[in-house]
C-alpha positions in Angstrom: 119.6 -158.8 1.7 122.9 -157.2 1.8 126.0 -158.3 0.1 129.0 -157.5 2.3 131.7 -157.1 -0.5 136.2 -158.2 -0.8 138.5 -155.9 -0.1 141.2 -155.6 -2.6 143.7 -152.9 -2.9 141.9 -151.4 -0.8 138.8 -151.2 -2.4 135.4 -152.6 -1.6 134.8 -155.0 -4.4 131.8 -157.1 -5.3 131.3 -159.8 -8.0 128.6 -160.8 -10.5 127.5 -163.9 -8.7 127.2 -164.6 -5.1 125.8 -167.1 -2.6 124.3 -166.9 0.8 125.7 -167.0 4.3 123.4 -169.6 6.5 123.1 -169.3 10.3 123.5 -172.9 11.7 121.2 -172.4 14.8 118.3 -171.6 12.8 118.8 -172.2 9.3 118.2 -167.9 8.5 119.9 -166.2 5.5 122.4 -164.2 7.3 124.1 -162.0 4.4 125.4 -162.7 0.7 129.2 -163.2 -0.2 130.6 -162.3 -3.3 131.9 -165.0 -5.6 135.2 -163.8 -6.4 136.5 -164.6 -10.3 139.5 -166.1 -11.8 140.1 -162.6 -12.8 139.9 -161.0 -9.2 142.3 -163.7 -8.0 144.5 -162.2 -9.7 143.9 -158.9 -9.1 144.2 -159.4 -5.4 147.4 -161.2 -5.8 148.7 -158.1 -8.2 147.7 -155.9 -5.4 149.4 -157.7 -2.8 152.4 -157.9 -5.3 152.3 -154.2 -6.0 152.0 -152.9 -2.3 154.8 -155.3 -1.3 158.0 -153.9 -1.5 157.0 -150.7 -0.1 155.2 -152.4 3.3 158.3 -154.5 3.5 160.6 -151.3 3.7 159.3 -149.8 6.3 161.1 -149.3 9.4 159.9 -152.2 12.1 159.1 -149.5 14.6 156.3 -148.5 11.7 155.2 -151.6 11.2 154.9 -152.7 15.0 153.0 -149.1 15.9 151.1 -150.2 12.8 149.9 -153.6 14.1 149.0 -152.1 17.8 146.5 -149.9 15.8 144.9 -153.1 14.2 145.0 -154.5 17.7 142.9 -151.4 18.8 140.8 -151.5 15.7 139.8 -155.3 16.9 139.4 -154.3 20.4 136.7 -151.5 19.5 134.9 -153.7 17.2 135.0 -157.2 19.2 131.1 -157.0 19.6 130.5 -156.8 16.5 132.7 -159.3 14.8 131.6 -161.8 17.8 128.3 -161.4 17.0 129.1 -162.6 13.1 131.3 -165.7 14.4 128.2 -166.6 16.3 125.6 -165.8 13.9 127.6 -167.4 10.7 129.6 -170.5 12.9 127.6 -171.3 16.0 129.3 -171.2 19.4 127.8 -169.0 21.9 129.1 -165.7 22.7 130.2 -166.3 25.7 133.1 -164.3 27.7 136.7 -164.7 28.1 137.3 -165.4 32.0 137.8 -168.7 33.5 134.5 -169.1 34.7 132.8 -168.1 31.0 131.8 -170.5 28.1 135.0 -169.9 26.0 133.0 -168.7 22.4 132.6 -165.8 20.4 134.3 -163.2 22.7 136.5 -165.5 23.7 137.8 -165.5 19.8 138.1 -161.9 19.6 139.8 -161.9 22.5 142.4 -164.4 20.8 142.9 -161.8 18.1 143.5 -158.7 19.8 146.2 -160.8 21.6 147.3 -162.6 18.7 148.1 -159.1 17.3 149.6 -157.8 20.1 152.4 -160.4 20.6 153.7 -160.3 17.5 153.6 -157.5 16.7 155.8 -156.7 20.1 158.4 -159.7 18.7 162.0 -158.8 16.9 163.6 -160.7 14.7 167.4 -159.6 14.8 170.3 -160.3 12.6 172.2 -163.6 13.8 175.8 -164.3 13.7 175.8 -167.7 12.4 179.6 -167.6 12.5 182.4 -165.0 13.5 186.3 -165.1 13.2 189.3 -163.4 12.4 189.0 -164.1 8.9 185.2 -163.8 8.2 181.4 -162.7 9.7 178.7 -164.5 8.7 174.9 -162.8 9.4 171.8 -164.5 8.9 169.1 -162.0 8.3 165.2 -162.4 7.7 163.5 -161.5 5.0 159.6 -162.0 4.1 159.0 -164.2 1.7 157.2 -161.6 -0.4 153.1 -162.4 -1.0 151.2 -164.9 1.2 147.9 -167.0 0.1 146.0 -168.0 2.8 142.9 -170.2 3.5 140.8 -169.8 6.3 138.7 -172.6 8.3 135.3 -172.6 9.2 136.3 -173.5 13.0 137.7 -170.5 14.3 137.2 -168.1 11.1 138.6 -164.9 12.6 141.1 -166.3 15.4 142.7 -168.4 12.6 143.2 -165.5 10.1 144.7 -163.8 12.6 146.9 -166.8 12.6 148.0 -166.1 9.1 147.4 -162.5 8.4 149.4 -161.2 11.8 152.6 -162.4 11.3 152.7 -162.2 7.7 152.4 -158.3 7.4 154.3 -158.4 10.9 157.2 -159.9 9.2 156.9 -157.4 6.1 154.7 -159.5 3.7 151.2 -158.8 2.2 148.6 -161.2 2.3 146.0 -163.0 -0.1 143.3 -164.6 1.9 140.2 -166.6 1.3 137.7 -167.3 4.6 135.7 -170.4 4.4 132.6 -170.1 2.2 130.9 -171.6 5.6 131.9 -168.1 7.3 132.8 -165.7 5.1 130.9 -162.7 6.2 133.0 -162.2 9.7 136.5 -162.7 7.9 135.5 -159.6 5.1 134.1 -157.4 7.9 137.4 -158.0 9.9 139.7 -157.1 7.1 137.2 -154.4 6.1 138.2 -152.8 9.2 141.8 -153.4 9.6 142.1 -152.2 6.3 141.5 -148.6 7.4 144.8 -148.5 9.3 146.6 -150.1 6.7 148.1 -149.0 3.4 146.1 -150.6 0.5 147.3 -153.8 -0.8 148.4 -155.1 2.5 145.9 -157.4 3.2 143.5 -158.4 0.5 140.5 -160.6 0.5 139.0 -163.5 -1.9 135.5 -164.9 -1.3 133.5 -168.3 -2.8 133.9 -172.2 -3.0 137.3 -174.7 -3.3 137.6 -173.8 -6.9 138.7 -169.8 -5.4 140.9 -171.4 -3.2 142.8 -173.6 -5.8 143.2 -170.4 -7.8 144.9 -168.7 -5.1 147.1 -171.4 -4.1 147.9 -172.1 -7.6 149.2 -168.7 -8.7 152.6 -167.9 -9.7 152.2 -164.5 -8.3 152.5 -166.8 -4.4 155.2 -167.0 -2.3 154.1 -169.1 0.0 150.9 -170.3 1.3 149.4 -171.2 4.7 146.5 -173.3 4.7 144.1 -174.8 8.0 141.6 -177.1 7.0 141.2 -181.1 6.2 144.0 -183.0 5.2 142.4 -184.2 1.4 142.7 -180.3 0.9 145.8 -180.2 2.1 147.1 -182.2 0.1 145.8 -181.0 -3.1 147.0 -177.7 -2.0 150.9 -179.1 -1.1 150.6 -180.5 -4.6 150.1 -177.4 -5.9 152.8 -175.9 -4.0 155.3 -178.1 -5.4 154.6 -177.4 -8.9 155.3 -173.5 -7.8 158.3 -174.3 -5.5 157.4 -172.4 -2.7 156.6 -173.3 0.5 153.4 -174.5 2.9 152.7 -174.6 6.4 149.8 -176.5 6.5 147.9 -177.2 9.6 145.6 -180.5 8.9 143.2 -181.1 11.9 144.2 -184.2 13.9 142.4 -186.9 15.9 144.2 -186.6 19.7 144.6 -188.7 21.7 144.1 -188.5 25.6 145.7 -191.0 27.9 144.3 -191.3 31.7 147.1 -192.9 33.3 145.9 -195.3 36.7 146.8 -192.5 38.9 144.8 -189.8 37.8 141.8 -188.2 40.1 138.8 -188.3 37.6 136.7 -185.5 39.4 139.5 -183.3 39.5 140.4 -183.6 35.9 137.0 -183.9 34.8 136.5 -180.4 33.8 139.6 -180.1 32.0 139.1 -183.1 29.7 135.2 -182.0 29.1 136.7 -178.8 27.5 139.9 -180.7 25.8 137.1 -182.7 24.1 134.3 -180.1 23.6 135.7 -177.0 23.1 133.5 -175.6 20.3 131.7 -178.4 20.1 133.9 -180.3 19.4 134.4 -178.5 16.2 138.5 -177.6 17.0 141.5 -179.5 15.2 143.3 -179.8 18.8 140.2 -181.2 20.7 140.6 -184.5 22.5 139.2 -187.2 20.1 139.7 -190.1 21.3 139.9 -190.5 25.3 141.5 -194.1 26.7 141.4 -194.3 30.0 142.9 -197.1 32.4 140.7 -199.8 33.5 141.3 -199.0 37.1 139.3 -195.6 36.9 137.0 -196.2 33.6 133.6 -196.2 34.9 134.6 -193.1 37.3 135.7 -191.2 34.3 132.8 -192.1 32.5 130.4 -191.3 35.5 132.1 -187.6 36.0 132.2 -186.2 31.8 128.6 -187.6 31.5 127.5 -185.6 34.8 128.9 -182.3 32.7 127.7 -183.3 29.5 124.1 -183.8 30.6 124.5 -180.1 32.4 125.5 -178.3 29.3 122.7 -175.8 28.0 122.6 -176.0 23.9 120.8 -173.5 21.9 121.6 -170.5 19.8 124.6 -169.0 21.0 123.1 -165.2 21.0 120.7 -166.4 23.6 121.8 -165.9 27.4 123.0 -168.7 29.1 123.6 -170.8 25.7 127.0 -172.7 26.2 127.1 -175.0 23.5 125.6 -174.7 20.0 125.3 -176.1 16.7 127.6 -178.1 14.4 128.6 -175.9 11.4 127.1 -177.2 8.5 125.3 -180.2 7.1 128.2 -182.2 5.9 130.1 -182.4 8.8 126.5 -182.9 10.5 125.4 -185.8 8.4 129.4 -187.2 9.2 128.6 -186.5 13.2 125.7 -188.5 12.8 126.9 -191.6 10.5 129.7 -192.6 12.6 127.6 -192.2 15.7 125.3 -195.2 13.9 127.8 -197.1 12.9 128.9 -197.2 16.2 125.8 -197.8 17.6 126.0 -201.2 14.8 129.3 -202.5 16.6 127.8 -202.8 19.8 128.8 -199.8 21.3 127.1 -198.0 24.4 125.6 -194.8 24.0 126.0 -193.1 27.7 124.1 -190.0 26.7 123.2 -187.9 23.7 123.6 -190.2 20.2 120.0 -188.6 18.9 119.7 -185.8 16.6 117.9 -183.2 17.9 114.6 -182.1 16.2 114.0 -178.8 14.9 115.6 -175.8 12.8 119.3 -175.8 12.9 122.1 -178.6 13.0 122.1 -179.4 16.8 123.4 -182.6 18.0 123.6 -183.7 21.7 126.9 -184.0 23.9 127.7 -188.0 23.3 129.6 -190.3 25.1 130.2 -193.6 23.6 132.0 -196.7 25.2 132.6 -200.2 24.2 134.2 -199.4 21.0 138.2 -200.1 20.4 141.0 -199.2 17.7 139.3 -199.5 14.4 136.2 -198.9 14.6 135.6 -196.2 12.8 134.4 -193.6 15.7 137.9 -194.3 17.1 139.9 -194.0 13.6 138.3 -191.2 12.1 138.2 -187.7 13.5 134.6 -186.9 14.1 135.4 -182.7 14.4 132.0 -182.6 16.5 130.3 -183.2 19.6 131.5 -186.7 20.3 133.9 -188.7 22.1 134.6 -192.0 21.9 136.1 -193.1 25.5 138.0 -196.8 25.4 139.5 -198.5 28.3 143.2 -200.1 28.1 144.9 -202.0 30.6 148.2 -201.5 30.4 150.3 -198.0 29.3 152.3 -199.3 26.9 148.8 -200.4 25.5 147.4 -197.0 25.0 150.6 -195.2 24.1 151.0 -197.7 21.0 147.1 -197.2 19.9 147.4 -193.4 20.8 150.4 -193.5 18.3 149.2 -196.2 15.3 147.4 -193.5 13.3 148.4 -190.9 10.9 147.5 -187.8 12.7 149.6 -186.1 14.9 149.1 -183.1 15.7 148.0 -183.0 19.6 147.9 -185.5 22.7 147.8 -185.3 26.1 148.7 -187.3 29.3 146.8 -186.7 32.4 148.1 -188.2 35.8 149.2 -186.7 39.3 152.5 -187.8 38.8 154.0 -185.5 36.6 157.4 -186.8 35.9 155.5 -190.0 34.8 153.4 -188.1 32.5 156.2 -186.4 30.9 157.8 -189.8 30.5 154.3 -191.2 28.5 154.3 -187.9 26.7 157.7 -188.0 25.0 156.8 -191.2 23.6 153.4 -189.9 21.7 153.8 -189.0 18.5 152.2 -185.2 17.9 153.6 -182.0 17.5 152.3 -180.6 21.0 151.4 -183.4 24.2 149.9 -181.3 27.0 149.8 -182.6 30.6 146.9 -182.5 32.9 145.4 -180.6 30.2 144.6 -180.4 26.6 144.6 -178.2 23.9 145.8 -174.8 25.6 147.3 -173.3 23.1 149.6 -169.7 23.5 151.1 -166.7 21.3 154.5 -167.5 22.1 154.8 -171.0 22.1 154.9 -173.1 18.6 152.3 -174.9 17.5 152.2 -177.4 14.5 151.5 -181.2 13.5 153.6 -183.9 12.3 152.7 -187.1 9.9 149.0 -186.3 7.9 148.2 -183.6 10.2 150.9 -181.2 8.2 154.0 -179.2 8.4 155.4 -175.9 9.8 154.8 -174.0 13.2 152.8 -171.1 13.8 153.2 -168.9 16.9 155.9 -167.4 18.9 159.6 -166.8 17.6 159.6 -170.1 15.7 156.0 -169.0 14.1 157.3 -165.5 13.1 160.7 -166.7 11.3 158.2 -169.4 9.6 156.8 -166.2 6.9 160.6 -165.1 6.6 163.6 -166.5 4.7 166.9 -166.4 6.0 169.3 -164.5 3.8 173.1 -165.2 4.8 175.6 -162.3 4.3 178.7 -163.1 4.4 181.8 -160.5 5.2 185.7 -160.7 4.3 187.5 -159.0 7.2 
């Protein structure tokens, strides 16, 4: 079985022990991942540290042709590296039109045009203040070496996320994929790394204890972390002790509010894929749906018609277009608050049985009769689930869309737009979409607020977020 091998200054690097890479449609061996030591850490974070200051002084014209050439370098591999995010995290491969399941392509996609937009963005020097007397220029610097942890979710879009910018800005980068999906992160910075000067972007491989070396580090200058919010905050702790900086992105559990007015077949379709986009498996899905009691059972009615519709399988088989939960744990969690809301009386419209057979496939499930606090409600699920609770008034379902810690989505669907904007200045998250959810784009930011973390990525606001202002300040 091959052992696809870290790439560090360079370098393809391998380490004494390793583990396995499991496909979640059908349980298979897919590859082995190194196991990166204490001792490679560091060397990874030396190398990043070494190749630094050189990468940073480049002229930006060099370092935006630069970043087009990783852009083509994505581009001419998409195939492949779709083929590893399906084979090592599930979702189908899909396509990236509006008519296509939005999967493995559909990620690639996201990274070629993650690349491309920022690497097309300036940063210039501000004048923060100008008189007779005195000129004062805010400039942006790069913070110097960034650690980064990626998710099992999205493995490759979301390291875009952090590597892009970083080097865009003049950094290098320290990353660690997921142990869940490792494989596709180390082939994708296998192949940038040939357009790239050695040292820029480094890779670190293996369980939580790799991560909490990375993040721990002196050699850091700041870290940017996707992933659960008990990691997160371990990892802020360790941030703290360092002094530098975090932008972590937690997950949330969104809220979606149907107001009275809304046309459920004609938003059907949108909320299906705000809820199950990836099975469910994507920090800005819709989690929890309330809908008013005017329309409830016509909501109900039109999501279960496209659940029950929805092919599941593996995703490298034609006409798959939904496909397994990751792993076991967040399998066994899928299933355990299913039953415990099948124990407080709720109603299972569809799905709510594990599926039998090789891989971790569990049906599209609708569940009704459950209310704030119960734990289906309270707790994000990150699977293929949606608990769907009927309110009767909108002050109601603003205050129980608001009452938990998470915030980092929500979205208001209705035909009267001005009232939805109204509703959706009152929820508490860092992005509330209307009449649709989770859409997500290069240039606008994109962050949480209260337990679901701090910082923006994305856009203007996403590419000053790896810099540091530096004031000069001029006598005239």
């Amino acid at each position: 079985m091959k052992t696809y091998l870290n790439t560090i200054d360079g370098r393809l690097v391998g380490s004494e022990q390793t583990f396995e890479s499991i496909n979640p449609a059908t349980g298979e061996a897919l590859g082995r991942v190194p196991i990166s030591s204490k001792r490679q850490v560091a060397e990874a974070i030396a190398a990043a540290r070494a190749a630094q200051p050189a990468w940073a002084a480049r002229p930006e014209a060099e370092r935006k042709a630069l970043m087009m050439q990783v852009a083509e370098v994505i581009k001419g591999n998409a195939n492949y590296l779709a083929e590893w995010v399906t084979r090592e995290q599930g979702k189908p491969l899909g396509g990236i039109g509006p008519d296509q399941v939005p999967g493995s392509r559909f990620e690639l996609w996201g990274c070629e045009v993650w690349t491309r937009v920022p690497a097309g963005l300036d940063l210039p020097v501000e004048v923060a203040f100008e008189d007779d007397t005195r000129r004062d220029e805010v400039h942006r610097k790069p913070y110097g070496v960034i650690g980064a942890i990626a998710p099992w979710n999205w493995p490759l879009l979301i390291a875009v996320w952090q590597i892009i910018p970083s080097i865009r800005a003049g950094n290098t980068v320290v990353i660690k994929p997921s142990e869940y999906t490792s494989i596709g992160t180390l082939e994708l910075v296998r192949l940038i790394s040939e357009v790239l000067p050695k040292g820029v972007v480094n890779t670190i491989s293996g369980p939580g204890e790799v991560g909490s070396w990375l993040v721990s580090d002196p050699g850091i200058d700041k870290i940017m972390f996707t992933g659960s919010g008990p990691t997160g905050r371990k990892i802020a702790e360790a941030a703290a002790k360092n002094l530098v900086p975090a932008t972590l992105e937690l997950g949330g559990n969104d809220a979606a509010i149907v107001l009275p007015d809304a046309d459920p077949k004609a938003m059907a379709m949108g909320l299906f894929w705000g809820a199950f986009l990836n099975m469910g498996q994507t920090c800005a899905c819709a989690k929890r749906l309330y809908v008013h009691e005017s329309i409830f059972e016509p909501t109900v009615q039109a999501l279960q018609e496209l659940a029950q519709t929805m092919p599941m399988g593996n995703g490298l088989d034609e006409g798959t277009v939904m496909g397994p939960i990751q792993n076991k744990m967040q399998y066994d969690k899928v299933v355990a608050l299913v039953e415990s809301a099948r124990q407080a009386g709720a109603t299972i419209v569809c799905g709510g049985e594990p599926q039998g057979g090789p891989g971790y496939f569990y049906p599209l499930t609708l569940v009704t009769g459950l209310k704030d606090g119960d734990r289906l409600v309270d707790e994000e699920q990150f699977g293929p689930v949606l608990p769907i609770i009927k309110y009767r008034d909108v002050e109601e379902a603003i205050a129980s869309a608001n009452r938990l810690d998470a915030g980092l989505g929500a979205s208001v669907w209705s035909t009267d737009v001005e009232q939805a904007k109204r509703v959706a200045s009152r929820i508490q998250a860092g992005t509330v979409w209307i009449n649709q959810h989770g859409m997500i784009h290069p240039m606008v930011p994109f962050g949480g607020i209260k337990g679901s973390g701090y910082g923006v990525e994305f856009g203007i606001e996403g590419l000053k977020s790896v810099t540091r202002p530096q004031v000069i300040s001029i006598k005239k």
